[in-house]
matplotlib code that plots the C-alpha trace (Angstrom):
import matplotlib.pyplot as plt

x = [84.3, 86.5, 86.3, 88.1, 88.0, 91.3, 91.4, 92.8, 95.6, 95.2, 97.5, 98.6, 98.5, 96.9, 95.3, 91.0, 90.7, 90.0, 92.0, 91.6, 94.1, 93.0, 95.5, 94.2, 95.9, 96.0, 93.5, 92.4, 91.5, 92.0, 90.9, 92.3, 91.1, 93.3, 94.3, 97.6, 99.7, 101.6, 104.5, 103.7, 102.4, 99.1, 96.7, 94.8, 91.3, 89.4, 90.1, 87.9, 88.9, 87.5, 88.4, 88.3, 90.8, 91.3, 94.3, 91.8, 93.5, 95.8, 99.0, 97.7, 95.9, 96.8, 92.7, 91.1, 88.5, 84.5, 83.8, 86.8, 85.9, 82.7, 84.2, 86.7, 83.4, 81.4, 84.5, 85.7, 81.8, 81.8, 84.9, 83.9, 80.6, 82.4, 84.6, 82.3, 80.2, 83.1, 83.8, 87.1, 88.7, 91.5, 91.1, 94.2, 93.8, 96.2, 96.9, 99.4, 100.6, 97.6, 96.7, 100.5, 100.2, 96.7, 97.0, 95.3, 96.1, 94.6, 91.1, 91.7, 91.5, 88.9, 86.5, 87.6, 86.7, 83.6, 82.3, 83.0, 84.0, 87.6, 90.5, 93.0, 96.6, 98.7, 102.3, 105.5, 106.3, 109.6, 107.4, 105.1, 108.0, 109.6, 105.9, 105.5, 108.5, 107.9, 104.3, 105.6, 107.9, 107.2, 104.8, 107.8, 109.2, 113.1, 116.4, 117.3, 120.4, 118.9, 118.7, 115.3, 114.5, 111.1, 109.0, 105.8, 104.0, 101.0, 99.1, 100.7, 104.2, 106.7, 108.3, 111.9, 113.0, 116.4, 117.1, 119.1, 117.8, 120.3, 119.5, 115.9, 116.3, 115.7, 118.0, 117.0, 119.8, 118.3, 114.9, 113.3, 110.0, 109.7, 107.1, 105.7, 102.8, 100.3, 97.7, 100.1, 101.8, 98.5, 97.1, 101.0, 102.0, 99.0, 96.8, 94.8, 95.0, 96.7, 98.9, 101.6, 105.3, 106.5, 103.8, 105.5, 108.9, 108.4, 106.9, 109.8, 112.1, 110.4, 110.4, 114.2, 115.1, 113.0, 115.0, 118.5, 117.9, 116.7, 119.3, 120.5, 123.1, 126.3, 126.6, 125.8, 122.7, 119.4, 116.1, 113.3, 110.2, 107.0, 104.5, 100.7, 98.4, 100.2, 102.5, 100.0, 97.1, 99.7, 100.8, 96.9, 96.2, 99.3, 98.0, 94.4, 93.5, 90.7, 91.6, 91.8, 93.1, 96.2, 94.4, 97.1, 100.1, 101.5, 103.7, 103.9, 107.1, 107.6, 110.3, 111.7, 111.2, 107.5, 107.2, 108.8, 106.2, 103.1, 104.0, 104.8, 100.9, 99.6, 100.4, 98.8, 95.4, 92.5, 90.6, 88.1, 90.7, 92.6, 89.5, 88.8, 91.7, 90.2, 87.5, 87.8, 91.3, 91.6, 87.9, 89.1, 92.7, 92.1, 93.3, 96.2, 97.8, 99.9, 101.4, 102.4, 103.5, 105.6, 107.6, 107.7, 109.7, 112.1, 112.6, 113.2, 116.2, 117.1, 117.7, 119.6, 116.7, 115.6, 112.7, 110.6, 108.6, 105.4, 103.6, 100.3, 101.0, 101.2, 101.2, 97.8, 100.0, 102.6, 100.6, 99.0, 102.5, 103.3, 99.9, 100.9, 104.4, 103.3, 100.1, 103.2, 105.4, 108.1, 107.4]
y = [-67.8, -71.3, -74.3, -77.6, -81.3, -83.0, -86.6, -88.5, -90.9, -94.4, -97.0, -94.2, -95.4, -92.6, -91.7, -91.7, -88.3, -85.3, -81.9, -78.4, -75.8, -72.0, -69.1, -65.6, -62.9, -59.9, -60.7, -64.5, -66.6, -70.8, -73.2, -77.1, -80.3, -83.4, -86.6, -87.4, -90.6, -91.8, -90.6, -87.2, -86.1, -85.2, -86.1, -83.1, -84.1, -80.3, -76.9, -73.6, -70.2, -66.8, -63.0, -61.1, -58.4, -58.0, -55.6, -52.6, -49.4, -51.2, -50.1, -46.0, -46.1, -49.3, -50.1, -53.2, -51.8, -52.4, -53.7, -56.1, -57.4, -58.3, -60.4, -61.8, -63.1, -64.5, -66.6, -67.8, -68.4, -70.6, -72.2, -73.3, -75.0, -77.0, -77.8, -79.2, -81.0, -83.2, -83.7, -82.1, -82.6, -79.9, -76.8, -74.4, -70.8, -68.0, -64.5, -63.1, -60.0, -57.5, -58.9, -58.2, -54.5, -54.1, -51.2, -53.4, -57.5, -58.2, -56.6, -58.7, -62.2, -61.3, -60.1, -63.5, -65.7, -64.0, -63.8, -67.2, -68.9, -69.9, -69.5, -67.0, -67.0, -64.2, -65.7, -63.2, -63.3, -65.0, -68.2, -67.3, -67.7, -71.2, -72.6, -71.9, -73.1, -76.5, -76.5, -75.3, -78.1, -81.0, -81.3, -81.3, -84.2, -82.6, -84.2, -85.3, -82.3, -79.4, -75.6, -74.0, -70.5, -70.4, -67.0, -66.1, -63.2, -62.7, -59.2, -57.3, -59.1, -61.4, -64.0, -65.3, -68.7, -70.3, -73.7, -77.1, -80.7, -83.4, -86.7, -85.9, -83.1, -79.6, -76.8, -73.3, -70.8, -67.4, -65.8, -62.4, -61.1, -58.1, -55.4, -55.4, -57.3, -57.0, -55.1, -53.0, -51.9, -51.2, -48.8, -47.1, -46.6, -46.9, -44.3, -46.2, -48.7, -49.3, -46.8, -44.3, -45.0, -42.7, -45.4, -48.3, -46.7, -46.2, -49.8, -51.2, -49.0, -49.6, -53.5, -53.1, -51.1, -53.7, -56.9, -54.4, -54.8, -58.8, -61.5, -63.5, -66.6, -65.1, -68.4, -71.2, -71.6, -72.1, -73.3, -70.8, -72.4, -70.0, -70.5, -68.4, -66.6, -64.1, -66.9, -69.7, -67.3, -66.1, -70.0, -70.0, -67.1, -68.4, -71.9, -70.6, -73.0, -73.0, -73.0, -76.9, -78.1, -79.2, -81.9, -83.8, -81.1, -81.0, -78.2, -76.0, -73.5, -70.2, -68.4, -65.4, -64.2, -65.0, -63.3, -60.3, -59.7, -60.7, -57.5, -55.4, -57.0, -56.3, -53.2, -51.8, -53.3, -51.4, -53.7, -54.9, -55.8, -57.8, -59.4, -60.5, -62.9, -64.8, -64.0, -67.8, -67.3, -63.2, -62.7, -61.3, -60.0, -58.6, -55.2, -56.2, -58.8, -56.5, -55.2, -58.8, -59.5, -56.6, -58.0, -61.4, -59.5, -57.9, -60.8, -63.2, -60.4, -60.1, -63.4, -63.8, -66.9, -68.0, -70.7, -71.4, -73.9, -73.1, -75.2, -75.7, -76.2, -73.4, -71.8, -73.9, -77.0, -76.3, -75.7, -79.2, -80.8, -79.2, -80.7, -84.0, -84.2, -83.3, -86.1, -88.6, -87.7, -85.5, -82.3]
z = [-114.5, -115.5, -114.8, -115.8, -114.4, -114.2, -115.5, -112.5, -112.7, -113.0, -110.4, -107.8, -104.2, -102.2, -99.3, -100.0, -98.6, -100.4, -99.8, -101.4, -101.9, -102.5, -103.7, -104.0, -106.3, -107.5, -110.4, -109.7, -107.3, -107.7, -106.2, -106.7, -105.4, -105.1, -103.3, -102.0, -102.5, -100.0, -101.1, -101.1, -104.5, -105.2, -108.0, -109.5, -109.4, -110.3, -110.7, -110.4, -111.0, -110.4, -111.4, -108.1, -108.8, -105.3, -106.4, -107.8, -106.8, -103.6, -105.5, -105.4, -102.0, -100.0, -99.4, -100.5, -102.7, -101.3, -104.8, -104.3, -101.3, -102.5, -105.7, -102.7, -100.9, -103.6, -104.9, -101.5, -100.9, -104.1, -103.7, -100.0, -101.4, -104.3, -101.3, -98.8, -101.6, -102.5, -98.9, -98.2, -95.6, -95.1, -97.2, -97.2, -98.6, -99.1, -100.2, -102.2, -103.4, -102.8, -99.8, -98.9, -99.7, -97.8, -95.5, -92.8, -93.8, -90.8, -91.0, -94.6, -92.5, -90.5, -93.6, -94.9, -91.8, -90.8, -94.3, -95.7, -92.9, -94.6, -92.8, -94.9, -94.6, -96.2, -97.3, -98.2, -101.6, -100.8, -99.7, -102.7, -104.9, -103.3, -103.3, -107.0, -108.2, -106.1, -107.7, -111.8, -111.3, -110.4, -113.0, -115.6, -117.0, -116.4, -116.3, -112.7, -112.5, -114.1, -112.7, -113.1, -113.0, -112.3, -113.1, -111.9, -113.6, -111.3, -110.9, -108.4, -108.0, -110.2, -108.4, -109.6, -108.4, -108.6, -107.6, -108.7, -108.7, -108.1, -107.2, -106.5, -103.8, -105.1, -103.2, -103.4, -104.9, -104.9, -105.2, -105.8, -105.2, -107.3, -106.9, -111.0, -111.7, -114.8, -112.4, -110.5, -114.0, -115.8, -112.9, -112.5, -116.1, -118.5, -118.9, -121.8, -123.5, -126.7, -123.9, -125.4, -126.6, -123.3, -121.1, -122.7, -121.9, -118.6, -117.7, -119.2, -117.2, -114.0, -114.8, -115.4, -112.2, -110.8, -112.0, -111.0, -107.5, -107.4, -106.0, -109.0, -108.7, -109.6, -112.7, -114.0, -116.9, -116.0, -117.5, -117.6, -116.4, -116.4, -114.2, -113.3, -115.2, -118.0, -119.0, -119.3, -120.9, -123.6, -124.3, -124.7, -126.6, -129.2, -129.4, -129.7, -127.3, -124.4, -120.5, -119.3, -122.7, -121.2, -118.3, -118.1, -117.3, -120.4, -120.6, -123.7, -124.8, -125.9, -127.7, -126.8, -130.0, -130.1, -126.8, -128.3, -131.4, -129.3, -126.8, -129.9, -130.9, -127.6, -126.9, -130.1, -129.4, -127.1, -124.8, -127.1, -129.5, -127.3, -125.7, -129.7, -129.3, -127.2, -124.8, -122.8, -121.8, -121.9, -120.1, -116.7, -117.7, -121.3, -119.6, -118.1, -120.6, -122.4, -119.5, -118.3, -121.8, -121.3, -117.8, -119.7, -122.8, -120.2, -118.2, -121.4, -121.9, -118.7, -117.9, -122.0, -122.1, -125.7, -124.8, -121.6, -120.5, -119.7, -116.4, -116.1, -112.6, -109.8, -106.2, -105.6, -106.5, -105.0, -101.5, -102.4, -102.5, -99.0, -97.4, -99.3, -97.6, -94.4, -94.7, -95.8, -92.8, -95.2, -94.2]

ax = plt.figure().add_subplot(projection="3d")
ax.plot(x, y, z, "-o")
ax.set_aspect("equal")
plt.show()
């Protein structure tokens, strides 16, 4: 269980309403609270976040484990009474990539709205993808014509997002939702953990036939911006730093190179060993890490990237920004 208060900024013109945002993964669940100017940003005001692992077993059999479920309920359960106590008054949730590859989504939003009383929206990964990528940066102090690529290494599913900035409007160029995520690679390829050299291999080859197949822009260079969980918990794990010690979206980098010897590190270590790093920022996904670290390895390649940025901002920010526009009249 985390938890971390934003500092709110100081001078912004908003609206005095508060609105919540929830997104619910493979392996998380997050929750954000924020106001929204009148412009059409928001200002972080609190996170939550909760290991629910809805994605246990969906990849082999296409059912939402009963144990799953449960998780799903208490966190949604929590995250609508932190909600109600600060008084919010629109509270947007969605599903991503295991709700997606439920057998049955819709017996999924039912279980939701009867349960907890939330209503629960699953998105395709192509709007997953575009909502990120708006969320990862526009947190980022970037020059006003830049390309981003903007990767999102979630559980079941990584995102890929292309787009250009130029005088203030973002334009989408291309954007992949990819079927490899640090759950869904753990349960298909690794029978243990540190796994095999034949396990590794064939991760890395089903991350690669994965990337083969995703629509790419054709030239030009682009930024790498990482965005969600594995990316930001690494940047944590290397910094030795505790979740919420970035309150003020500062970003943080990492090399392609660094990337490289902490997979060759993670995927020597058995759970407890890799929980050892750092049990704040690894409680919840010390299984699965090395895995992610793995897609991250073959995506810094892929993509012939040495550095990327890494956002403290996300989907849940992202869906704040389109609530914010719509508030302001933009959207």
């Amino acid at each position: 269980m985390v938890g971390s208060v934003i500092r709110q900024n100081e001078g912004v013109d908003r609206v005095s309403q508060i609105f919540g945002t929830i997104d619910v993964g493979t392996n998380t669940a997050h929750l954000l609270l924020f106001s929204a100017t009148l412009s059409g940003g928001i200002v972080p005001l609190r996170t939550e976040t909760r290991y629910v692992r809805l994605g246990q077993g969906v990849d082999a059999s296409g059912e939402v484990h009963p144990d799953a479920l449960e998780r799903l309920r208490v966190a949604l359960s929590d995250f609508g009474a932190i909600a109600a106590g600060a008084g919010v008054e629109r509270l947007v949730t969605v599903g991503t990539s295991a709700s997606r590859d439920s057998a049955d989504p819709e017996s999924l939003v039912n279980f939701v709205r009867e349960h907890t009383g939330i209503d629960y929206e699953i998105i395709s990964g192509e709007d997953e993808a575009l909502l990120t990528s708006i969320g990862a940066v526009s947190c980022l102090d970037l020059p006003n014509d830049i390309r981003t690529v903007v990767v999102d290494i979630g559980g079941g599913s990584t995102e890929l997002t292309y787009t250009h900035r130029s005088d203030g409007v973002m334009t989408l160029d291309a954007l992949s939702s990819l079927n490899v995520g640090s759950v869904r690679l753990t349960e298909r390829c690794f029978g243990q953990l540190p796994p095999t050299a034949s396990q590794v291999a064939e991760a890395e080859s089903t991350v690669r036939t994965a990337l083969e197949a995703a629509s790419k822009p054709v030239d030009g260079e682009w930024m790498m911006v990482g965005a969600a969980g594995t990316i930001r918990a690494l940047a944590l794990i290397v910094e030795e730093a505790a979740p919420g010690s970035r309150p003020n979206g500062q970003p943080s980098n990492l090399s392609r190179s660094l990337v490289g010897e902490w997979r060759r590190n993670l995927l020597t270590r058995t759970f407890d060993e890799t929980l050892a790093l750092n049990p704040a920022v690894l409680a919840g996904r010390a299984d699965v890490i090395a895995a992610g670290v793995l897609v991250l390895d073959v995506v810094f390649d892929y993509l012939g990237a040495d550095q990327c940025i890494v956002s403290p901002w996300g989907l849940r920010h992202g869906l704040a920004i389109k609530v914010a526009r719509q508030l302001a009249g933009l959207a």
